[in-house]
C-alpha positions in Angstrom: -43.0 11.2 8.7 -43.6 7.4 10.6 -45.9 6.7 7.7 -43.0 7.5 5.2 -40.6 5.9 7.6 -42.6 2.4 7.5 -43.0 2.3 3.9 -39.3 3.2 3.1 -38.0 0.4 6.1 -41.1 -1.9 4.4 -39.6 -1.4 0.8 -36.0 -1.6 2.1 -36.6 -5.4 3.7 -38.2 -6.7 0.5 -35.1 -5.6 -1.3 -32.9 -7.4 1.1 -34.7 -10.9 1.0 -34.6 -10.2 -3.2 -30.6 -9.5 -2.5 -30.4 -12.9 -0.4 -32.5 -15.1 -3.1 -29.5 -13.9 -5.3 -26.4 -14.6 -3.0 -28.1 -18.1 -2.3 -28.5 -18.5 -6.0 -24.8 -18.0 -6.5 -23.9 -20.6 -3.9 -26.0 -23.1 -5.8 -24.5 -21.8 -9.1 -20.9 -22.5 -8.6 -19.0 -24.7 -10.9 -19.4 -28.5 -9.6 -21.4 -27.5 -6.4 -20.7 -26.1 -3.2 -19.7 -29.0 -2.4 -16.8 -29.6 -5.3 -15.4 -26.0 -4.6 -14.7 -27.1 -0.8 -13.3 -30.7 -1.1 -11.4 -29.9 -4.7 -12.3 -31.7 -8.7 -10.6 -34.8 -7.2 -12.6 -35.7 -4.4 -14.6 -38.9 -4.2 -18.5 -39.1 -5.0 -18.5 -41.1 -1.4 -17.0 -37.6 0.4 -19.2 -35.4 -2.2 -22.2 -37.2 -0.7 -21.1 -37.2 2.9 -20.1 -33.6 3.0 -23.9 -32.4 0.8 -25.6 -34.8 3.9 -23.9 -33.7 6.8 -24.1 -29.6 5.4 -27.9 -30.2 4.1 -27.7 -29.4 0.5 -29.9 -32.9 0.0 -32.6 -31.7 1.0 -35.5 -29.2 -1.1 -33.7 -26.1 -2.3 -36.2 -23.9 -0.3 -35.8 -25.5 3.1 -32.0 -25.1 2.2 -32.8 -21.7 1.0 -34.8 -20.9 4.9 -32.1 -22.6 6.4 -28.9 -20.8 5.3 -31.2 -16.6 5.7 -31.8 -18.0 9.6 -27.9 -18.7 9.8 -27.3 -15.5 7.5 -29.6 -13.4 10.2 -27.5 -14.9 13.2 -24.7 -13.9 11.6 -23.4 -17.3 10.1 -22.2 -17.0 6.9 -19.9 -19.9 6.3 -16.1 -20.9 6.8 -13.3 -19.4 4.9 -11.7 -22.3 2.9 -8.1 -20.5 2.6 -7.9 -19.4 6.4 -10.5 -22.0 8.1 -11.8 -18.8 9.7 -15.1 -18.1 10.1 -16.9 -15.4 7.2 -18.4 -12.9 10.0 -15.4 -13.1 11.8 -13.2 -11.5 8.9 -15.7 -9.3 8.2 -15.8 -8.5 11.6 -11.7 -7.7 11.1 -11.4 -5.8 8.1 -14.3 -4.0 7.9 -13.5 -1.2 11.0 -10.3 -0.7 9.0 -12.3 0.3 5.6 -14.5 2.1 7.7 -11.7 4.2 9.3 -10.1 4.5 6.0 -13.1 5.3 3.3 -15.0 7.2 5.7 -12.0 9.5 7.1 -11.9 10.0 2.9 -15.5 10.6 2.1 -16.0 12.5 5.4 -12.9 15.2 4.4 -14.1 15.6 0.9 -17.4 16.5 1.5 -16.3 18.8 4.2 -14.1 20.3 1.7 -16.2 20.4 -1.5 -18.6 22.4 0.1 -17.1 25.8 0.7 -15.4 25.0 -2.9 -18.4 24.2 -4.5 -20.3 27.4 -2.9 -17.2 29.8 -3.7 -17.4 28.3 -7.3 -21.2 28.9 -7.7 -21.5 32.5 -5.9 -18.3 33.3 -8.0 -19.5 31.6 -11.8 -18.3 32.3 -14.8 -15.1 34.2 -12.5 -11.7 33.2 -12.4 -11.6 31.7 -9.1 -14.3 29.4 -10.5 -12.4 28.8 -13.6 -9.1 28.4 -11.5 -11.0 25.9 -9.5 -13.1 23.5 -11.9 -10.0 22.8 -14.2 -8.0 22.0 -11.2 -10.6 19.8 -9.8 -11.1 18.4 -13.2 -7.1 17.5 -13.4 -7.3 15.6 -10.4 -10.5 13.7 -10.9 -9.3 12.6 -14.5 -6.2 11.3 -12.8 -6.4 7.4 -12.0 -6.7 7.1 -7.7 -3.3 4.9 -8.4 -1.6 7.4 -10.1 -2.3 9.6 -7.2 -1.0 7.2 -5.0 1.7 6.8 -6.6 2.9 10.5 -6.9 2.3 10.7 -2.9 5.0 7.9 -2.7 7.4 9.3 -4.5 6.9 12.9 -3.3 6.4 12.0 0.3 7.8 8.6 1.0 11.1 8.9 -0.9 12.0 12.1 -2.2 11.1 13.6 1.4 11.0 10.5 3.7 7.9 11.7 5.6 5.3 8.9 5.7 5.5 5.7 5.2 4.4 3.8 2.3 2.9 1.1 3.2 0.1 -0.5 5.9 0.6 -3.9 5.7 0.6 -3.7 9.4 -2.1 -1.4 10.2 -4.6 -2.5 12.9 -2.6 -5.3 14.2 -1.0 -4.8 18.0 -1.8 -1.9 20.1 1.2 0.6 18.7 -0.5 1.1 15.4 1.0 4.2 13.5 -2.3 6.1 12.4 0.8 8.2 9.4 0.0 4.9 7.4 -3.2 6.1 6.5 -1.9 9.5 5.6 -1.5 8.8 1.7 -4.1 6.4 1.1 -6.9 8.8 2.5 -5.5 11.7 1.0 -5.4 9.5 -2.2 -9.0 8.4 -2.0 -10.1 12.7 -0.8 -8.4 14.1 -3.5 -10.4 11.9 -6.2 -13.5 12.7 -4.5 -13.5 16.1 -3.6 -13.8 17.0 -6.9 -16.9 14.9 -7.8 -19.1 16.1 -4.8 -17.7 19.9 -5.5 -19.3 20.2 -8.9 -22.9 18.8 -7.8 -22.7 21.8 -5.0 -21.2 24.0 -7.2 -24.8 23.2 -10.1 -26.9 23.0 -7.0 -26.2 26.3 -5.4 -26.4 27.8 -9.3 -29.9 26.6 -9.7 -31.0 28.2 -6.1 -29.7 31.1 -6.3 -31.7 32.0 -9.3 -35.1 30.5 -7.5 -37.4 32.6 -6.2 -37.5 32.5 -2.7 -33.6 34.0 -2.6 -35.4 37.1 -4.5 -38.3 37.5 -2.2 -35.0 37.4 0.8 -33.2 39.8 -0.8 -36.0 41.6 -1.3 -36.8 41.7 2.3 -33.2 43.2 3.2 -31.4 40.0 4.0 -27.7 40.4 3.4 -26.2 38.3 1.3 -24.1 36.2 4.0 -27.9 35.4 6.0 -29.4 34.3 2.3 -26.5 32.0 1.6 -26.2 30.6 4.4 -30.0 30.3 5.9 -31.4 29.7 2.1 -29.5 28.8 -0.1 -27.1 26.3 1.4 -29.2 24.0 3.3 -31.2 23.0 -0.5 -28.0 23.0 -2.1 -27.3 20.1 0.3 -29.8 17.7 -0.3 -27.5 16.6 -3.4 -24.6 16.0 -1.3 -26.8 13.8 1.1 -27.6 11.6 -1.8 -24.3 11.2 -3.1 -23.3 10.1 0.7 -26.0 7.7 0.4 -24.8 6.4 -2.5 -20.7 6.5 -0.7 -22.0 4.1 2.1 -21.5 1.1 -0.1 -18.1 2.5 -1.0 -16.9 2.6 2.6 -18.1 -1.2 3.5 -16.8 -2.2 0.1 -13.1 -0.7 0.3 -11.0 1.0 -2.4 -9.1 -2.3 -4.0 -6.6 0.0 -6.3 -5.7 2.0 -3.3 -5.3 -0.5 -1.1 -3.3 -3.1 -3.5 -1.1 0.1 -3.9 -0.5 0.9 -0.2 -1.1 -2.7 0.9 -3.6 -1.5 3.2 -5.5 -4.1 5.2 -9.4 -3.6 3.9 -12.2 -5.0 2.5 -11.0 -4.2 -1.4 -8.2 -6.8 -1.1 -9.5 -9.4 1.0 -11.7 -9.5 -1.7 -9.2 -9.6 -4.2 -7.1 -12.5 -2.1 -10.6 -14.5 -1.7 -11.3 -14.3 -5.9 -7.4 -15.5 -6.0 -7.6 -18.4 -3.7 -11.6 -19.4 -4.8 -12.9 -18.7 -1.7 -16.2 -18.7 -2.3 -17.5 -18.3 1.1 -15.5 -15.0 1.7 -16.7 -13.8 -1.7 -20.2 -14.1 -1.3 -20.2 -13.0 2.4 -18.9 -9.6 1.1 -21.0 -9.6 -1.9 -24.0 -9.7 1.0 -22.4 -7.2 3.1 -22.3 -5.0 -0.1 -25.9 -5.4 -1.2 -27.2 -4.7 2.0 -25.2 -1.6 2.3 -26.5 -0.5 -1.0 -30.0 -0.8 0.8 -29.1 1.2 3.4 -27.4 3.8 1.8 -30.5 4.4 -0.2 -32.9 4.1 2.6 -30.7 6.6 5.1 -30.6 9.1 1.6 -34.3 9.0 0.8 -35.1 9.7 5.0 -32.8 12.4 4.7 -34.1 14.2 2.0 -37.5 13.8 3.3 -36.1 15.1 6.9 -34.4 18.2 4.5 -37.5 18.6 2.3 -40.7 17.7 4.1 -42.2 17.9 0.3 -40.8 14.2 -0.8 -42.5 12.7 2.3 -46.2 14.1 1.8 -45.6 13.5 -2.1 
C-alpha cells in the first residue's frame, strides 16, 4: 500500500505543476498583457512599462514562470482588480460556504441513493424498482433551476416557509442556516438520482457473482450476504463518483446559486468573468484543477483501500 501510495501522490504532483504551466500560460495569454487588463486599453506605454518592471514580467518567461508557483505555493495568487482584495483571501471567504452548501448536497444524496439503489437492484424488474427509476429519471431530466424554482413557489410563496434567498448567508454571527434549505435540497434531488442508478447496476452485477452463491451456499441469510458481500463492492462505484464530486463542491453550483443568490464560489465566478477580473478567474480556475487532482487521487486510494486487487495490480 506505501508503494502504491508514493506513486499515486508522485503522479498526482506532476499533474499539478502540468495544471500550473497552464494557469501561467493563461496569464501570459490575455488580450494586451497582464499588464493592459489591470491599467485599462488607455493607459500610457510609460505606465505599461513601469507597472511590467515593478511586477517582473520583463524578465525570462521561466524565471517569471518560478517566480509566480513560489508565490502560488505561499498562497499568493494575485489582487482582485474589482474589489482590491487579495485572490486567497476571497477564496478563503467563499469557499467554506460552497463547501457547506455542495457537500451538505452531495453528502445527503449519497446517503440516500444507497438504500434506493440497493432496494432497486434486490427488487429488479419489480414495481418498486419500476416506481423508482422513472421517478428518479423525472427529476434528474428536470433542469437544477427548474427545481429551484418549484421549491420557491411551493415553499417560499404559496406556503411562506423558507426563505428564498441567501444573499446574506455567512455574514454576521445570526446567520439563518433555513437559507440553505432550498438550494441543498435543489442540488440532492438532482443528484440522488445519478449515484442511485450506478448502485442500483453495481449491486445487479454482484449479486449474480460468484462468491454471493458460494454464501448462500454456506447458509448465509440473505440480510448477512447483502450486507457483508454484496454492499461493500457495490460501493467502490459510489467512491469514485465522490471523487469525481470533490471538484463540484470547491467549484460551486452557478445556476443554483444565481437562482437563490447564494454567496459561493459559482457566482463569484460568474461576477469575476463580468467585471474581467482576471486574477479571481484564474485563482479559481487553480483551485479547480487541483481539486480535480485530488478528487482522483483520494478515489484511486480508496478503491485500492476497498479492493486490495488495484494496488498489487
Amino acid at each position: 500500500m506505501a508503494s502504491y501510495l508514493l506513486r499515486r501522490l508522485g503522479q498526482a504532483i506532476v499533474v499539478l505543476l502540468f495544471v500550473s504551466l497552464i494557469v501561467f500560460g493563461l496569464l501570459h495569454a490575455l488580450p494586451g498583457g497582464l499588464v493592459r487588463a489591470q491599467l485599462g486599453p488607455k493607459a500610457s506605454p510609460f505606465a505599461v512599462h513601469q507597472l511590467s518592471v515593478a511586477e517582473g514580467l520583463t524578465k525570462p518567461l521561466p524565471v517569471q514562470y518560478l517566480v509566480w508557483l513560489g508565490h502560488a505555493l505561499e498562497g499568493n495568487l494575485g489582487f482582485s482588480y474589482k474589489q482590491n482584495t487579495p485572490v486567497s483571501t476571497l477564496l478563503a471567504e467563499y469557499f467554506p460556504r460552497d463547501l457547506l452548501l455542495t457537500g451538505t448536497a452531495i453528502f445527503l444524496a449519497v446517503m440516500l441513493s444507497i438504500p434506493l439503489g440497493v432496494l432497486q437492484g434486490v427488487r429488479r424488474n419489480k414495481a418498486a424498482d419500476y416506481s423508482l427509476s422513472w421517478l428518479l429519471l423525472a427529476v434528474y431530466s428536470m433542469p437544477s433551476f427548474l427545481l429551484g424554482v418549484i421549491g420557491i413557489i411551493l415553499l417560499s410563496i404559496t406556503v411562506p416557509l423558507l426563505p428564498s434567498t441567501a444573499q446574506n448567508f455567512g455574514q454576521g454571527l445570526a446567520t439563518d442556516f433555513r437559507v440553505l434549505v432550498l438550494p441543498v435540497a435543489t442540488l440532492t434531488l438532482g443528484n440522488i438520482a445519478y449515484y442511485s442508478r450506478y448502485v442500483r447496476a453495481s449491486v445487479i452485477d454482484n449479486l449474480l457473482e460468484d462468491y454471493v452463491r458460494t454464501a448462500r451456499a454456506k447458509g448465509a441469510g440473505p440480510p448477512r450476504v447483502l450486507i457483508r458481500h454484496v454492499l461493500r463492492n457495490s460501493l467502490l462505484p459510489v467512491v469514485s463518483l465522490i471523487g469525481i464530486s470533490l471538484p463540484y463542491v470547491v467549484s460551486g453550483s452557478l445556476i443554483v446559486e444565481a437562482l437563490f443568490d447564494f454567496p459561493g464560489m459559482g457566482l463569484l465566478f460568474w461576477d469575476a468573468q463580468q467585471a474581467r477580473d482576471y486574477p479571481v478567474l484564474l485563482g479559481i480556475v487553480l483551485l479547480v484543477s487541483a481539486s480535480v487532482v485530488v478528487g482522483s487521487l483520494v478515489a484511486d486510494l480508496a478503491y485500492a483501500a476497498l479492493d486490495p486487487r488495484i494496488r498489487y495490480g
